[in-house]
C-alpha positions as CSV (number, residue, x, y, z in Angstrom):
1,X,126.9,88.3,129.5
2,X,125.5,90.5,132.3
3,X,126.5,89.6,135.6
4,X,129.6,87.4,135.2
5,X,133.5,88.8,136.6
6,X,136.0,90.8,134.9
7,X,138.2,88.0,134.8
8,X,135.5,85.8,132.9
9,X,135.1,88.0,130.6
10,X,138.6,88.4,129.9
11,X,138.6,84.4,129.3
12,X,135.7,84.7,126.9
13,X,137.0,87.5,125.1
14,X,140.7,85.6,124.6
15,X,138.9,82.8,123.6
16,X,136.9,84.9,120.8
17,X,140.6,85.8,119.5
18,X,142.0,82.1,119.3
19,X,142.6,79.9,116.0
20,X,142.6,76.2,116.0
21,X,145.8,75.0,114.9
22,X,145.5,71.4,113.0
23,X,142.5,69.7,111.8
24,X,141.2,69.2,115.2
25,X,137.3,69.3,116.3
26,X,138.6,71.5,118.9
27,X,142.2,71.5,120.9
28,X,142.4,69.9,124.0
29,X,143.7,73.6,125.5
30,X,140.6,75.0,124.4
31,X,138.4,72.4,125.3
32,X,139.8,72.7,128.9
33,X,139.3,76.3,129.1
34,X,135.9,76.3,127.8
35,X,134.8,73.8,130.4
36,X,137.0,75.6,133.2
37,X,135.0,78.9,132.5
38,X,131.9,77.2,132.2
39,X,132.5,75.5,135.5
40,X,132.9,78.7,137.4
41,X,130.2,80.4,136.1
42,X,127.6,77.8,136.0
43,X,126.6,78.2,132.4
44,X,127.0,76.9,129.4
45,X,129.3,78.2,126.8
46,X,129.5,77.9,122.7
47,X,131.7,78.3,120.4
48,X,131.2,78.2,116.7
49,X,134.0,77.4,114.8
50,X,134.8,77.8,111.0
51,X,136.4,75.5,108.7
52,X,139.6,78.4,108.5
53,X,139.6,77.5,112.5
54,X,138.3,80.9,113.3
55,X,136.3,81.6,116.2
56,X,133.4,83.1,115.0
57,X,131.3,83.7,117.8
58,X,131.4,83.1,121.7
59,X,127.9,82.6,122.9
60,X,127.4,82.2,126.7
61,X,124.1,80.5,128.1
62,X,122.3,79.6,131.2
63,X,122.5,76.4,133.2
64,X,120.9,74.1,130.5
65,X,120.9,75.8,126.9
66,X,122.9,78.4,124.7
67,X,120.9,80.7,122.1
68,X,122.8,80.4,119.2
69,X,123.1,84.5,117.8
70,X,121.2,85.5,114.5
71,X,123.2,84.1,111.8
72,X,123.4,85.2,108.0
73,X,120.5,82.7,106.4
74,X,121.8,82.8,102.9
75,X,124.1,80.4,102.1
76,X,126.4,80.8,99.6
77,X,125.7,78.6,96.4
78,X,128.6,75.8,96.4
79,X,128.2,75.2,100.5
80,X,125.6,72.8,100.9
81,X,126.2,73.6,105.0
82,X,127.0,76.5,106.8
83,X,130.7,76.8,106.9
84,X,130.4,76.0,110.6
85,X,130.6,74.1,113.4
86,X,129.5,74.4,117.2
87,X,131.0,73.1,120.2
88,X,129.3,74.0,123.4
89,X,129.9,72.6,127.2
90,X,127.0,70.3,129.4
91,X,127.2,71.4,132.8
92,X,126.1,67.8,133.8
93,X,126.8,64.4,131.7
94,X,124.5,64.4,129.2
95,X,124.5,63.8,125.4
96,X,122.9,66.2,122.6
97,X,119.9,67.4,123.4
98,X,116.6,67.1,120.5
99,X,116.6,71.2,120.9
100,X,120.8,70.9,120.2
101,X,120.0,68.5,117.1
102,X,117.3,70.7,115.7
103,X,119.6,73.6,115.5
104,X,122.0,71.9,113.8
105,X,119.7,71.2,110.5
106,X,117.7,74.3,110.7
107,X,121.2,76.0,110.6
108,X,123.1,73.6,108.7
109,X,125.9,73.1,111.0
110,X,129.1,71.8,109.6
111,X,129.1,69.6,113.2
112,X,127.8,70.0,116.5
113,X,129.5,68.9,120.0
114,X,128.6,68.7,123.3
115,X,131.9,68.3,125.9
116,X,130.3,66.8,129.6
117,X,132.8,68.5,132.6
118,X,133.6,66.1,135.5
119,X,133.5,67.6,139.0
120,X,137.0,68.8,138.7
121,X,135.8,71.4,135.9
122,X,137.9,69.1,133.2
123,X,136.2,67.7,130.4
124,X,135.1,64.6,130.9
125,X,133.0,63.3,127.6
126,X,132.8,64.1,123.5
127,X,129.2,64.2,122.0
128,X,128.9,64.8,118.6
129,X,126.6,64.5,115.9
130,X,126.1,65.3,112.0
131,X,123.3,65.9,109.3
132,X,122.6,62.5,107.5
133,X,123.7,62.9,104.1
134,X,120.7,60.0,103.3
135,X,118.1,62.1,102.6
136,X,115.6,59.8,102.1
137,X,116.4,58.3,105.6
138,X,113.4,59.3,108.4
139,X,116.3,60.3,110.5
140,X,117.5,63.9,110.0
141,X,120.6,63.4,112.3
142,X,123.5,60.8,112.8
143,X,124.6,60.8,116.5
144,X,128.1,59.5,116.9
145,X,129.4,57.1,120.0
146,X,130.7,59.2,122.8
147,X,134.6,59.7,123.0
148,X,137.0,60.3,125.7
149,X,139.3,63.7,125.3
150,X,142.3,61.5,124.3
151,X,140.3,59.8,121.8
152,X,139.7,62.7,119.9
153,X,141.9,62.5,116.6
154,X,142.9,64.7,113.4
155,X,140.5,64.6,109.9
156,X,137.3,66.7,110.7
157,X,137.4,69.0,107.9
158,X,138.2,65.8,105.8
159,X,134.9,64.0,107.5
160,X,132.8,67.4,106.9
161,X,133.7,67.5,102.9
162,X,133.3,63.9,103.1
163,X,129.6,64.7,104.4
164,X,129.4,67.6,101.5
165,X,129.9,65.6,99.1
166,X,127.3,62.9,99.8
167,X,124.5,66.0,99.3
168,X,126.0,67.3,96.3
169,X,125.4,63.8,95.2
170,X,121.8,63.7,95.7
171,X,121.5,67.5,94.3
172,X,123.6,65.8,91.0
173,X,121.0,63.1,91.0
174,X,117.7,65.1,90.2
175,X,116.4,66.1,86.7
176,X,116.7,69.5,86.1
177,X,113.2,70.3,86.8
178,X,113.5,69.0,90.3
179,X,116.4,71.2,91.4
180,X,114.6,74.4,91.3
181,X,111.9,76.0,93.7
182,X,111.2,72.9,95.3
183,X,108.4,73.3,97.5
184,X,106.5,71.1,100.5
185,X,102.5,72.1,100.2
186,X,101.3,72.1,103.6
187,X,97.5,71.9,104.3
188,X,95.6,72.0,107.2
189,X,91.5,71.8,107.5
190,X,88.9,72.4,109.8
191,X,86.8,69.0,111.1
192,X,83.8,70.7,111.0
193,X,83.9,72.8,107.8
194,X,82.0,71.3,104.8
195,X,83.1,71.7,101.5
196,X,85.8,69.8,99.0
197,X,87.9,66.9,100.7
198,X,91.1,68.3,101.6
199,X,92.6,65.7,99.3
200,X,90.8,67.5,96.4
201,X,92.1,71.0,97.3
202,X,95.8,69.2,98.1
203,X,95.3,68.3,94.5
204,X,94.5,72.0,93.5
205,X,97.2,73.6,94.9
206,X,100.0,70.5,93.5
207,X,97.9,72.1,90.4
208,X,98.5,75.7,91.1
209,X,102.4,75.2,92.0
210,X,102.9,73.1,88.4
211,X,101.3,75.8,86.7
212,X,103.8,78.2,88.9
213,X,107.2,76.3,87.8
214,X,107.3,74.8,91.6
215,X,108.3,71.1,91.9
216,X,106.4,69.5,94.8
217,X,108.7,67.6,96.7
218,X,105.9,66.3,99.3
219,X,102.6,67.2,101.0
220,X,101.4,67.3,104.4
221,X,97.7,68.3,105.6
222,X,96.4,68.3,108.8
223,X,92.6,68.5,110.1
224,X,92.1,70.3,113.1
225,X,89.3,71.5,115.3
226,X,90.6,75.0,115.7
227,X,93.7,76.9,114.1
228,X,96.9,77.4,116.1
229,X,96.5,81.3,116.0
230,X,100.6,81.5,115.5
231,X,101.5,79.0,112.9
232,X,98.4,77.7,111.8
233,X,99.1,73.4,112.4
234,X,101.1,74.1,115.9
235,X,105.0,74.7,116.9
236,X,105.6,71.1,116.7
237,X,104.2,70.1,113.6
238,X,105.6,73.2,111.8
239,X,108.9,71.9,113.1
240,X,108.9,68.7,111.8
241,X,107.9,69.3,108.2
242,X,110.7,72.4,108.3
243,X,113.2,70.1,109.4
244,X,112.3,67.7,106.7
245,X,112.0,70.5,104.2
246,X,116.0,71.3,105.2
247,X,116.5,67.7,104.4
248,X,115.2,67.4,101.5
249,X,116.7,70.5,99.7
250,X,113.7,72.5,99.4
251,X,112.8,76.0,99.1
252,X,109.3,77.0,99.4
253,X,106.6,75.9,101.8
254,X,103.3,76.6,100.2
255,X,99.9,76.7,102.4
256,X,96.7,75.6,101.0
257,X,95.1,79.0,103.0
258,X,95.8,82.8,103.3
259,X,98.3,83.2,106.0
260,X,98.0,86.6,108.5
261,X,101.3,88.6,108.0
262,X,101.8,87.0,111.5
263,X,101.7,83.8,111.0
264,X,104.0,83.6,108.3
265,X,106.5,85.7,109.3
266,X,106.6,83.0,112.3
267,X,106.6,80.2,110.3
268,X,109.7,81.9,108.2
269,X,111.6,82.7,111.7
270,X,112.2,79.0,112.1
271,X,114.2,78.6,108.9
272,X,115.4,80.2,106.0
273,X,112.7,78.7,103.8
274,X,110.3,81.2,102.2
275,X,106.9,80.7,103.0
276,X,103.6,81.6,100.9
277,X,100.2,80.7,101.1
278,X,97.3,80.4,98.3
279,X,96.7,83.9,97.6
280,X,100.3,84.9,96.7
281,X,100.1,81.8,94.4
282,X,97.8,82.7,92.6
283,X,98.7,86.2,92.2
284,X,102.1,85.1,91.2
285,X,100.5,82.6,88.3
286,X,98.5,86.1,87.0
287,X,101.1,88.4,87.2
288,X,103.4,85.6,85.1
289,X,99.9,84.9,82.3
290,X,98.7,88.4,82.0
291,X,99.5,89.7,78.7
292,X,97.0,92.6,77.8
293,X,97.8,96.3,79.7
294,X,94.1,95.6,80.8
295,X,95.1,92.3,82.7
296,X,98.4,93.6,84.0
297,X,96.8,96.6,85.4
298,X,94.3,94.3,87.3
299,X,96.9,92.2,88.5
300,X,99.4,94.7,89.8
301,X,96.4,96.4,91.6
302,X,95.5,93.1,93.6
303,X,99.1,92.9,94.1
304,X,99.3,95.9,95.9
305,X,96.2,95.5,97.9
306,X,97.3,92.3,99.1
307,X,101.0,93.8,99.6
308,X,99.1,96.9,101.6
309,X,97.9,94.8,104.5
310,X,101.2,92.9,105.1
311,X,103.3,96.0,105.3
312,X,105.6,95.7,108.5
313,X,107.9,98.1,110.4
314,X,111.4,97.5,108.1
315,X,113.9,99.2,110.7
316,X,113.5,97.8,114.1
317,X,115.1,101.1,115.6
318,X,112.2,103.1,114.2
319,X,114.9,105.1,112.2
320,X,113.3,108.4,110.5
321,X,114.1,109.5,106.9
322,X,112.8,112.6,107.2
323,X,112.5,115.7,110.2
324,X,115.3,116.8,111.5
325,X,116.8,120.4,111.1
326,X,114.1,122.3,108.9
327,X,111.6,119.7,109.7
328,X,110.3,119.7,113.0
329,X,108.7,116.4,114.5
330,X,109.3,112.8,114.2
331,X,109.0,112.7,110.7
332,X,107.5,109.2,108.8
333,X,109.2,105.7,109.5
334,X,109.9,103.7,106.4
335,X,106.6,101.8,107.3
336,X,104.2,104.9,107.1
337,X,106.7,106.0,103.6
338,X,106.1,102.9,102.3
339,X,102.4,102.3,103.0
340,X,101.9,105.9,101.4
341,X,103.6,105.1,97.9
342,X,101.7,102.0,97.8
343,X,98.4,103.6,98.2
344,X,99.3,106.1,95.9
345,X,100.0,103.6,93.2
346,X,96.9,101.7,94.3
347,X,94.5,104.8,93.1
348,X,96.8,105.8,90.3
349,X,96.1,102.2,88.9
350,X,92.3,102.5,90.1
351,X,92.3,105.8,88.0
352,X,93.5,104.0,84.9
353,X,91.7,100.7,85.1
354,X,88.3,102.9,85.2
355,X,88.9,104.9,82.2
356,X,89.8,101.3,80.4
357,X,86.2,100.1,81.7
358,X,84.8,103.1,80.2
359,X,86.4,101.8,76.6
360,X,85.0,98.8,77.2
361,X,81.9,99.8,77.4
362,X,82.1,101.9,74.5
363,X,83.3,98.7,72.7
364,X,80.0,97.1,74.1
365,X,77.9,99.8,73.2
366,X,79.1,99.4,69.1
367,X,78.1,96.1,69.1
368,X,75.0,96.5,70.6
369,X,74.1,99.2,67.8
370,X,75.3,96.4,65.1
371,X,73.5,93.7,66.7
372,X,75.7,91.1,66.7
373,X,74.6,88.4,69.3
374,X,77.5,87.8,71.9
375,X,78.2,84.3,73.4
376,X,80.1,83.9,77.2
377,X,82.5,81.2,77.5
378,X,82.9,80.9,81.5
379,X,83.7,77.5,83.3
380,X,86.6,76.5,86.1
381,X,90.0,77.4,85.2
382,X,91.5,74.4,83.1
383,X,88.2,73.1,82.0
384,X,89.2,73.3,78.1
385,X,87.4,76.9,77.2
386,X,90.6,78.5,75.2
387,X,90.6,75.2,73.5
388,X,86.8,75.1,72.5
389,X,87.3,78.5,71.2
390,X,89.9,77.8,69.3
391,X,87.9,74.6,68.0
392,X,84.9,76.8,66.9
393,X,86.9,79.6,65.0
394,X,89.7,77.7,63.2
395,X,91.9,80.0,66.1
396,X,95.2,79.8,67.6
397,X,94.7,81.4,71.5
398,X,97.3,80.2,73.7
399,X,95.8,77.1,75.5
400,X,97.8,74.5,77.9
401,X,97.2,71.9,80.6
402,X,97.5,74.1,83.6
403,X,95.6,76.4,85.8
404,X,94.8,80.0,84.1
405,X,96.9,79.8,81.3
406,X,94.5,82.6,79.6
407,X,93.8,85.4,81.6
408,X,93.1,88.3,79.3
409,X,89.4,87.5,77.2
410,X,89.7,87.1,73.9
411,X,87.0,87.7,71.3
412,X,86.4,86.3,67.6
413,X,83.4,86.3,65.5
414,X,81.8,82.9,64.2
415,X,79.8,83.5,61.3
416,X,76.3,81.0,60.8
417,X,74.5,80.4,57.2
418,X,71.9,83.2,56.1
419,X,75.3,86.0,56.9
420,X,74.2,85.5,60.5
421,X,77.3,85.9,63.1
422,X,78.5,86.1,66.5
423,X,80.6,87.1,69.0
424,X,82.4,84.5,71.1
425,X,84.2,85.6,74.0
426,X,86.7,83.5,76.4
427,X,86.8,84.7,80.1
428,X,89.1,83.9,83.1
429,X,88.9,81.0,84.7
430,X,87.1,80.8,88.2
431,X,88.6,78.8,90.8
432,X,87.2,77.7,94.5
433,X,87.8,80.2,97.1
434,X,89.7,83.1,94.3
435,X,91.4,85.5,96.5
436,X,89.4,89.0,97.1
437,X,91.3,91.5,95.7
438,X,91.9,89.1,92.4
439,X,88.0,88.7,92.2
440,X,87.1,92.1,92.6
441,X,90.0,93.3,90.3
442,X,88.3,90.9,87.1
443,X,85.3,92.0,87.9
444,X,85.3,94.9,85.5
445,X,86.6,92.2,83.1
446,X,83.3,89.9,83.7
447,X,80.9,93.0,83.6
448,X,81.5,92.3,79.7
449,X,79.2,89.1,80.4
450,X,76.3,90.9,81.2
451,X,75.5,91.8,78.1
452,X,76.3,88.6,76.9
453,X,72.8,86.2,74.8
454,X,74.0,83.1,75.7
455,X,76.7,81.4,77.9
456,X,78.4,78.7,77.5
457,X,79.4,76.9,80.8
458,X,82.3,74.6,80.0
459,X,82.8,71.7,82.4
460,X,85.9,69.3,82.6
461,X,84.3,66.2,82.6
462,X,87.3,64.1,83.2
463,X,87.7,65.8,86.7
464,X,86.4,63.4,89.1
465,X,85.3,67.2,91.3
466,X,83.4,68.3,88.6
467,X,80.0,69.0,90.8
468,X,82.2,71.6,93.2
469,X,83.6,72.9,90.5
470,X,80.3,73.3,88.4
471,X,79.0,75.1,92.2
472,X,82.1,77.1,92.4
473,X,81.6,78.8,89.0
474,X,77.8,79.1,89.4
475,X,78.3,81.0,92.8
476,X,80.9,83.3,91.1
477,X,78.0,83.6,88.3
478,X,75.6,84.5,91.4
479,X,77.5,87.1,92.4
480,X,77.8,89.1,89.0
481,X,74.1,88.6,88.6
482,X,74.4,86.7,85.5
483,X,72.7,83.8,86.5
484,X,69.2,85.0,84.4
485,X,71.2,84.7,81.0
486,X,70.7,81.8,79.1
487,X,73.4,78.5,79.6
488,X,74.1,75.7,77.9
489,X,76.4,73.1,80.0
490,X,79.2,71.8,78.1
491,X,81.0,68.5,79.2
492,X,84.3,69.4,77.7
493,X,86.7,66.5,77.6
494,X,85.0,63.2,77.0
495,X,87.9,62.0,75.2
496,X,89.4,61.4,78.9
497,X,86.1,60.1,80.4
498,X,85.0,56.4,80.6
499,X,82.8,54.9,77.5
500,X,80.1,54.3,79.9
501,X,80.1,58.3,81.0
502,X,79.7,59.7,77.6
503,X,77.1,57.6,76.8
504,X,74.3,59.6,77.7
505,X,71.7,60.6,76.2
506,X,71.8,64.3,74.1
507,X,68.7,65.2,74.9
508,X,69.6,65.1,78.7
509,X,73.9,66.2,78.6
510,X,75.7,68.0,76.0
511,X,79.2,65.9,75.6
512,X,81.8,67.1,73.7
513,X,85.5,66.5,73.1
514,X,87.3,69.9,72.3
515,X,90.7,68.7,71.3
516,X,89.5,66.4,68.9
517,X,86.3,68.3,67.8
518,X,84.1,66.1,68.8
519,X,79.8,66.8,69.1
520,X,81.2,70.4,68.3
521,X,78.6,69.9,64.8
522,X,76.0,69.7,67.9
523,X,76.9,72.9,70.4
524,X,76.8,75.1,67.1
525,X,73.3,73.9,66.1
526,X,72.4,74.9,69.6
527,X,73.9,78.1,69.6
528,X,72.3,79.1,66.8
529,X,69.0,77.8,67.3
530,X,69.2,79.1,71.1
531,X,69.9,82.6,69.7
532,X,67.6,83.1,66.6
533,X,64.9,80.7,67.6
534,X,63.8,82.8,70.9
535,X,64.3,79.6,72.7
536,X,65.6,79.2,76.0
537,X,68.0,76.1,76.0
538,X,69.3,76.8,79.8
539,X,70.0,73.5,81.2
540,X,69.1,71.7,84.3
541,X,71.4,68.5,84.8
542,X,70.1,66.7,88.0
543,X,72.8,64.6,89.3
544,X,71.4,61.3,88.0
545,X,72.2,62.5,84.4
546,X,75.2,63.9,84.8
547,X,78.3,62.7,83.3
C-alpha cells in the first residue's frame, strides 16, 4: 500500500475490521466507501468476504487489476468452494474481466463482484458472476445481468449453498472409482520427432494411471515444434485445461514426459492441483508392486535419485538450523541438510544392493556347477510373461491386466523326459522410454539374463503397437549385451487376435494363447530341442510374417 495518505489508510484499515450485517452481497455503506476510497486514490480495491460476513482481507491494486494475496489451497473436505467471496471496485464502467473470472475458478470463489464508480465516486453498477454448477457445460463461468445499487437484494448465502449443492450433486453421481485421484493426462509432442503416434503413448500412460489407481477424467496432447521452456504447452493452453480440471473435480494432472523441477512447480503455482509427469508414475507403480527387499531396495534407490535433482530451497528466508553461538558461520540451509541425508541414504542403499548382487551371483554360480540350463522370459510390460510361466509350471505368480504387475523375477524349475530340467526365470517388464534411474537400478536384476541358454521374448500379439514394442524391448536387450543369446519370439495372446492373424504358418511365427494354454505343447518342444539339440532356433520375423 506504499504511497497512499494516512487518512486512506485509516479507511482501509476500518474497513478490514467491519462485518456485514444481513445476508447482503455487500452493504450499500460499504460499497460506498469502497468506491469513495477507490476514487481518491485511483486504484482498485478488494475485499474478500466470508460467509460469517468477515472481512478477511483488504487488497488494494493499481488502476486496472487487484492481486488477490496467497490464500490457503486446501480446502476443507465438505466445501466444495472456498468459503469466500470477492468484491472489488472498476475505476471505469466495465464488467468482469476474463483475468477476474479465471481467479474465481482457480480459487473457487464463493462469488465474485465488480462495483463500476460514476464520476461522483458513488457506485454506479453491480457485476457479478458464479462457477457453473454444470460441469459438463464448455462454460466454466455464469455471468449474471448487471444491477443497479438499489436492486441489490437479501439471499446470497442462500444462492451460494444453492450453487454447493448442485456440485455435491455431480460428486454424489460418480461410481466410487471415479471419485478418487481423478486425473487429466496431458501430452504434448514434438512435430519432428519420429517414433510412436502420440495417440499410442496417450494410450500408455491412460495404461500407466489404471495400473496406478488414477481415474482419467480426460486427455489433451498437443504437438509442437519446440517446448515452451516454462510449462512445456504454453501459459495459455496450461490455463485452459487447469481451469477445466477445477471444473471437473480433479486432482492430478499427469504429463506424458519428465518435467524439470521448474516446469512443474510452475504448472502447480496456477492451481492447487498436483502435478506429475511419466517418471514419478512409474516410480509410484514400483514402489506400490515391489515385493522382494531386492526390488524395494531398487526402487527406493531410483526414488531418491530422482528426488535428489528436484530438491528446492524449503524456507524462502534462507533460515539456518545450525551455527550460531558455538558454531561459527552460516551454518547449512534445510536445502543443503536435506540434499546431504538423501545422498547418504543413496550410498547406504547402493552399499546394500551390491552385496545382494554379490548373492546373486553366488546363486548363479551353483547352478552353473549343477548344470541346469536356464531360460529368460523378457518381453514389454503386460505382454502375458507371468501368465506363460505360470502356464508352463502348474504355478500361481501373481499375474493381472495392467502394466508391471510383477516386478521382482521369479524362478521355477520345468522338468523334460530323460530327468532333464530347467530353470525358467520371469523378468521385469520393459517399457518405451523407462526412466534412467529405474533402468539402471534393474539392471543388476537383468545381469541374471546373461547367463541365461535361451530366451524367451514374449510379445502381446493383440496390441495393435506390437512392432515398437518388440523394438523397445530389443533395444533394452542391446544395451545389456544379450542380444547374442539364443530367442525364440512368442506371440502371446492369440486368443484376442483376429482368426485371420493366427493363422500363420509354424514354421514362420510361434502363436500361442497363455491363458488358455494354447500351442504351449509347441514352445516346450522348442525349448527343449533348442537346448539339448545344439540348435540355434533364434528367430527372424520379417514384417510380412508377422502376426
Amino acid at each position: 500500500m506504499g504511497g497512499l495518505k494516512s487518512n486512506h489508510l485509516q479507511k482501509l484499515k476500518k474497513l478490514s475490521e467491519k462485518r456485514l450485517k444481513g445476508d447482503f452481497l455487500i452493504t450499500s455503506d460499504l460499497a460506498r466507501t469502497i468506491c469513495d476510497v477507490s476514487s481518491e486514490i485511483g486504484r482498485q480495491v478488494g475485499l474478500l468476504i466470508d460467509r460469517n460476513g468477515h472481512i478477511t482481507h483488504t487488497i488494494v491494486g493499481n488502476d486496472h487489476s487487484i492481486e488477490i494475496p496467497y490464500l490457503d489451497r486446501l480446502r476443507t473436505s465438505d466445501m466444495r468452494l472456498r468459503g469466500l467471496r470477492l468484491v472489488h471496485t472498476h475505476l471505469k464502467d466495465e464488467p468482469l474481466s476474463v483475468e477476474d473470472l479465471t481467479d474465481m475458478v482457480l480459487l473457487r470463489l464463493d462469488y465474485i463482484t465488480a462495483i463500476s464508480i460514476d464520476p461522483e465516486g458513488f457506485p454506479k453498477y453491480f457485476y457479478s458472476s458464479h462457477i457453473n454448477p454444470d460441469v459438463n457445460s464448455d462454460q466454466l463461468w455464469i455471468i449474471q445481468e448487471r444491477k443497479f445499487p438499489g436492486q441489490m437484494k437479501e439471499g446470497i448465502l442462500e444462492e451460494i449453498q444453492t450453487l454447493e449443492s448442485s456440485l455435491f450433486r455431480y460428486k454424489d453421481n460418480l461410481k466410487a472409482a471415479q471419485k478418487q485421484n481423478r486425473a487429466f493426462i496431458v501430452g504434448v509432442y514434438l512435430q519432428n520427432k519420429k517414433g510412436r503416434t502420440p495417440e499410442s503413448s496417450m494410450a500408455e500412460l491412460r495404461e500407466l494411471c489404471r495400473t496406478a489407481g488414477i481415474y482419467v477424467v480426460d486427455s489433451f496432447f498437443q504437438k509442437r515444434n519446440t517446448l515452451d521452456a516454462s510449462t512445456v504447452l504454453g501459459k495459455g493452453k496450461i490455463q485452459e485445461i487447469i481451469l477445466k480440471a477445477i471444473q471437473k473435480e480433479v486432482e492430478l494432472l499427469v504429463f506424458d514426459i519428465d518435467l524439470t523441477p521448474s516446469q512443474a512447480k510452475k504448472i502447480s503455482d496456477f492451481s492447487d492441483l498436483k502435478v506429475i509427469d511419466r517418471t514419478q508414475l512409474i516410480l509410484d507403480i514400483f514402489a506400490r508392486n515391489a515385493k522382494s527387499r531386492d526390488g524395494k531396495l531398487q526402487v527406493e534407490l531410483a526414488q531418491l535419485k530422482y528426488l535428489k535433482g528436484r530438491l528446492s530451497e524449503l524456507d524462502d528466508n534462507m533460515s539456518r538450523l545450525t551455527g550460531g553461538i558455538g558454531g561459527r558461520g552460516p551454518g547449512e540451509t534445510k536445502f543443503e541438510i536435506g540434499k546431504r541425508k538423501v545422498e547418504d541414504k543413496i550410498s547406504r542403499l547402493e552399499k546394500e544392493l551390491r552385496a545382494l548382487k554379490k548373492r546373486r551371483e553366488l546363486n548363479r554360480k551353483q547352478r552353473k556347477r549343477n548344470e541346469i540350463p536356464v531360460v529368460g522370459i523378457v518381453g514389454y510390460t503386460n505382454a502375458g510373461k507371468s501368465t506363460l510361466l505360470n502356464s508352463l509350471t502348474n504355478s500361481n505368480v501373481l499375474s493381472e491386466d495392467k502394466l508391471f504387475a510383477t516386478l521382482d523375477p521369479t524362478t521355477r524349475r520345468i522338468r523334460f523326459p530323460e530327468e532333464r530340467e530347467i530353470i525358467i526365470s520371469d523378468t521385469v517388464g520393459f517399457i518405451h522410454d523407462l526412466p534412467p534411474d529405474l533402468s539402471n537400478a534393474f539392471k543388476a536384476t537383468l545381469e541374471e539374463l546373461g547367463d541365461a541358454d535361451l530366451l524367451l521374448h514374449v510379445i502381446d500379439a493383440s496390441n495393435p503397437d506390437y512392432k515398437d514394442q518388440m523394438n523397445a524391448v530389443e533395444k533394452i536387450l542391446a544395451s545389456l549385451d544379450l542380444l547374442d543369446i539364443p530367442k525364440i519370439n512368442v506371440f502371446n495372446k492369440i486368443d484376442r487376435c483376429p482368426a485371420e492373424v493366427v493363422a500363420v504358418p509354424e514354421k514362420e511365427a510361434l502363436c500361442v494363447s497363455a491363458l488358455d494354454r494354447t500351442g504351449l505343447d509347441n514352445l516346450l518342444e522348442l525349448i527343449e530341442k533348442s537346448i539339448w539339440s545344439g540348435k540355434d532356433y533364434q528367430r527372424d520375423f520379417a514384417s510380412s510374417t508377422e502376426p
